[in-house]
N, C-alpha and C positions, 0 to 999 in steps of 0.2 A: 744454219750449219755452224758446230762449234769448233773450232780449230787451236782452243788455247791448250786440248788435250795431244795433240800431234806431237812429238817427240821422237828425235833422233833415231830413239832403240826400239820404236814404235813395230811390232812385227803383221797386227791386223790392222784392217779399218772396215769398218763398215757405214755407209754415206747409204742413208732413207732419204728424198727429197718427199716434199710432200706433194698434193694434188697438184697445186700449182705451184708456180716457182716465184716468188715476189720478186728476186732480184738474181734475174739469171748472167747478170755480168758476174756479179758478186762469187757467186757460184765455179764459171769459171776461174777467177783470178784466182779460188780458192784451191782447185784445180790442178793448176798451170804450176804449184808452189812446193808440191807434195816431193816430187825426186828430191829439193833442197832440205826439205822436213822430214820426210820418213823416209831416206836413204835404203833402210833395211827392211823396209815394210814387203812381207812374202804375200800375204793375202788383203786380197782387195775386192769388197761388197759394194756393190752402186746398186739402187732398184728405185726406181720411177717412173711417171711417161716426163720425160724430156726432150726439150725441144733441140733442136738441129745443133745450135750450138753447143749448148751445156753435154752433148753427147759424146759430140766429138771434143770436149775439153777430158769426157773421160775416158775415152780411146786412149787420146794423147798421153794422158799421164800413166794410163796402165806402160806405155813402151816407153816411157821413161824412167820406169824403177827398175832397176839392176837385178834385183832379188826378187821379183815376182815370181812366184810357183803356183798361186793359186788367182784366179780373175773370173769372179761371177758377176751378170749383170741380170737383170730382169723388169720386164715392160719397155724397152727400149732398144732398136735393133742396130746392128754393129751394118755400117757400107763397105763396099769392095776396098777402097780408099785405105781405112784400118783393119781389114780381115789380110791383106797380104803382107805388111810388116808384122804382125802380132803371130804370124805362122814361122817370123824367123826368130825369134828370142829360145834361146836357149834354154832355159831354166824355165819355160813354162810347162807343168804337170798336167792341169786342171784347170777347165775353162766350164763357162756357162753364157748361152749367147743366144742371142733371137736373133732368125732370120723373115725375110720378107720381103716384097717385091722392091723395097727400097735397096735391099744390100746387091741390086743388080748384078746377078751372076751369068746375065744372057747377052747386058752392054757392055763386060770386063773389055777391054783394047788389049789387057796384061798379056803379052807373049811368054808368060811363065809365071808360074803359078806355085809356091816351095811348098814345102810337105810339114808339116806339125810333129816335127824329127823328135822331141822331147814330149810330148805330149801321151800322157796314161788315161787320162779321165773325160771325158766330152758328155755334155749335156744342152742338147739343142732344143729352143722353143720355133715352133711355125707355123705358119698360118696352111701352108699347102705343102705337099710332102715331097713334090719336085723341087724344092728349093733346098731339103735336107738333103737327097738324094745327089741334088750338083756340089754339096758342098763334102759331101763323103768321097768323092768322084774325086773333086780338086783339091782337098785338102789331106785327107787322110789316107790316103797310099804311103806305105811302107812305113806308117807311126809307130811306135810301141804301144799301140792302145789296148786297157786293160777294161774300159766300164764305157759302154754308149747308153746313152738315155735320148729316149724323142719325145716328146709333147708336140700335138699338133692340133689342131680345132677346125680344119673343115673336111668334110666327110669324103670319102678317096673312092678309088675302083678297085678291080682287080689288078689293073694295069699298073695302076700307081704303087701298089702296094707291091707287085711281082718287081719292078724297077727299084724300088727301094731295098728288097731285100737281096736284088741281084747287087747291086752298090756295095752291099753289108759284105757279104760273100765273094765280093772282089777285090774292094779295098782293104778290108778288117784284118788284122794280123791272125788265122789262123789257130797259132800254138799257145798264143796269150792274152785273147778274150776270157774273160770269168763271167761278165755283166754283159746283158741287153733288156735294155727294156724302154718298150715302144706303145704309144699311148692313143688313143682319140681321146681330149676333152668335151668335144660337142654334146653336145643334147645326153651327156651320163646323167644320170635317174629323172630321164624324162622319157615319154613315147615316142616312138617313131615309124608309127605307120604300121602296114601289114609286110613291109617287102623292106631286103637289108640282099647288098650285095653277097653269094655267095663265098669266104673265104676259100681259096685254092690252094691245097695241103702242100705244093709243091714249095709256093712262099716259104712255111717252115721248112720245108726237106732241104732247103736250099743252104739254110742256118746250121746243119748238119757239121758242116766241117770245122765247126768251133768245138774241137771235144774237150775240151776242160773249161765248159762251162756251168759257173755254178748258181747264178740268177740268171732268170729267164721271163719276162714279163709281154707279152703280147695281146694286149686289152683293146680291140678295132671294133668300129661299127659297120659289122660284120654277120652275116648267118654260119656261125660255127657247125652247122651241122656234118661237113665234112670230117669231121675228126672223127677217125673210131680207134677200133682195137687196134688194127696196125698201125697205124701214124703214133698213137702213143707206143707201143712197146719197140718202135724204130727210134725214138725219141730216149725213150731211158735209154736203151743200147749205148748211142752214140754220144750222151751225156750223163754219162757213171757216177760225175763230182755234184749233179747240182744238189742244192741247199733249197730256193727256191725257184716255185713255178706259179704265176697265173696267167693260163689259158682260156682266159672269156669273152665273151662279147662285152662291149659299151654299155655300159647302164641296161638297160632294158631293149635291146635292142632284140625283136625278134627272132627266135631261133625256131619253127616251127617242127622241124625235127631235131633229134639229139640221136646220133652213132655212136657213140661212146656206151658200152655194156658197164653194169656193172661190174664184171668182170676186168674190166681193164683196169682198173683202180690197182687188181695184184703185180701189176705190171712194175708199181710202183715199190713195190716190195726188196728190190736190185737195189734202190737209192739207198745207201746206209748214209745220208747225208742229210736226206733231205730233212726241212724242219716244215717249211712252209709247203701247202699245195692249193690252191684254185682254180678248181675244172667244173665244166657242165657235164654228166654224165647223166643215163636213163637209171632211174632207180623206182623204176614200175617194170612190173610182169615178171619178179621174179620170184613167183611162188611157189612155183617147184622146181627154180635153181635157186642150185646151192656151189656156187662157184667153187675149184678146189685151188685150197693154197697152200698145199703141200707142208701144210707147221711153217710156211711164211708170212715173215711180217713186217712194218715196217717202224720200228721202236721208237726213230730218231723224229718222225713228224712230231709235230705240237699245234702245228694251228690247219687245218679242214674247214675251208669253206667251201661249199657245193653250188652256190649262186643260184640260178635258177630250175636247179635240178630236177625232172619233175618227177613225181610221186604217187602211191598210192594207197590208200589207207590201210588196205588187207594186207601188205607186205613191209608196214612200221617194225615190226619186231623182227622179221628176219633182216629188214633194212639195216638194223643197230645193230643184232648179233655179226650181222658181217663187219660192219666199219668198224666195230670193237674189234674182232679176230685179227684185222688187216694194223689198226692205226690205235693202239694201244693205249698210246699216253698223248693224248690229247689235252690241250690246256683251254680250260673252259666250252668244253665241247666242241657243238658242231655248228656253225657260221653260214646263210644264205643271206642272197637278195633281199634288201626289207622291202614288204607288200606297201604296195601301191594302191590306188583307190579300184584297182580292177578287180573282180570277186575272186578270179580262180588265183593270181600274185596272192591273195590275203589267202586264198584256205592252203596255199605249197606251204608258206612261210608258218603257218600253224601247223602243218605236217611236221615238218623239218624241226620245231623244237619238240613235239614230240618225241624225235628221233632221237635229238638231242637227251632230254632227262632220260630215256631209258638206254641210252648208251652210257649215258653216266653211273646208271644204278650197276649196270656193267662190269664195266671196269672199275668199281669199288667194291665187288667181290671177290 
């Protein structure tokens, strides 16, 4: 760690520790020093696996700099201990923090629990998604919060997933959410069997009451197959402003049906905002539909990816003439799942660039 750079009027820092820590007093005392060195220091990066100590040395020092607004940490989880003082600093915006069975939210003693009164941006990493879920619970009620983000890595239920979104929907401010976006790391571009818990459309319907929301990410390991034409055209309705949407399952995780029509894609058309979109939708058997879209369209997309959408050969050319009528200006076409060693992943994804150059030839006339 170099420390001859720290300066007075120093306003970021960012501290990498490496694999291991050779000399983790050192590290500390280095630590322990920063309120006296970077007085005005706003933003503050730590990311390593660190041991108990060297962790809480950077707890410690985040609640001792006056002007912190921003405090990301990563591979290393914050305890009960430092998550109930760093909820009262005034001046904190924007946090990044792992949880885990270590930051014990089920042994707290605390008879009070303060709220994240300053706080716009949250970005949680976790192992299990009841531990996001208690920390939205206790912490963020009544925040001004504008952007939540969740990473999490072990694969959830239904249950887990309807508690979490009931959390979102009870704690989350309402009138000034823009941002959500909620993740499974696990097994993305790998297989997973024949069987993926059902997704239950209520989960989303429940996110409903954020209407000025303009990102919207929801990527679970998950059978998406519940989604059709009403849950999306309920969806735009009640989110007019968004910008973006990805709506998919995990990596490759099973979807054995897909509800979503082609047709629903028009639905999208209301969005004058939107740039980004990522849905599963059926884009076989429409060969003699021709969905109507009344001369609507949606100009402002640029990036379509269809993921695992499935397909079929005799309906490539109306496939394109529609996604051309609908999404116009596209930047560098059209974006799917890349095929895996299973035969039918390799011939969609050879469909879908199909799809692609002659959606191109397209809309270059």
């Amino acid at each position: 760690m170099v420390v001859h750079f720290m300066g007075m009027s120093l306003r970021r820092l960012v501290i990498i520790f490496p694999l291991s820590t050779s000399s983790p007093h050192g590290a500390v005392q280095v630590l322990s020093t920063l309120k006296e060195r970077t007085p005005l220091l706003e933003r503050l990066e730590v990311k390593g696996l660190l041991d108990v100590d060297v962790a809480n040395a950077v707890f410690n020092a985040a609640l001792s700099l006056p002007q912190l607004s921003t405090f990301h940490t990563e591979y290393f989880t914050i305890r009960m201990v430092h998550l109930i003082p760093l909820a009262q600093l005034n001046h904190l915006r924007r946090i990044s923090l792992a949880l885990d069975e270590n930051t014990h939210f089920i042994n707290s003693t605390a008879t009070f629990t303060p709220t994240f009164h300053s706080l716009e941006t949250v970005n949680l990493a976790t192992t299990t998604l009841s531990y996001a879920t208690k920390f939205i619970l206790r912490f963020l009620l009544e925040t001004p919060l504008r952007e939540f983000t969740l990473a999490f890595c072990h694969l959830s239920n239904q249950e887990d997933i309807a508690h979490l979104s009931s959390a979102m929907s009870q704690a989350l401010p309402h009138s000034l959410m823009t941002t959500i976006r909620v993740w499974d790391e696990e097994s993305t571009g790998s297989p997973l069997g024949d069987h993926a818990y059902a997704l239950d459309v209520s989960t989303l319907q429940n996110l409903f009451v954020f209407s000025d929301l303009e990102v919207f990410t929801f990527n679970i390991t998950m059978d998406y197959g519940a989604i059709d034409n009403n849950l999306i055209g309920d969806l735009v309705a009640h989110w007019p402003a968004l910008r973006a949407l990805s709506l998919v399952p995990t990596g490759r995780t099973p979807c054995p049906v897909v509800s979503l029509p082609l047709e629903g894609l028009i639905h999208f058309t209301k969005c004058r905002n939107l740039i980004y979109l990522n849905v599963l939708f059926d884009g076989s058997n429409i060969w003699s539909q021709h969905p109507a879209r009344n001369g609507s369209s949606c100009p402002s997309l640029r990036y379509l990816d269809v993921h695992a959408s499935p397909l079929t050969f005799r309906d490539l050319n109306t496939l394109a003439s529609l996604i051309s009528d609908i999404f116009p200006n596209l930047i560098g076409g059209i974006k799917s799942l890349e095929p895996s060693i299973e035969e039918d992943s390799a011939e969609r994804a050879m469909l879908w660039s199909i799809v692609t150059g002659r959606y191109n030839l397209l809309v270059q006339t």
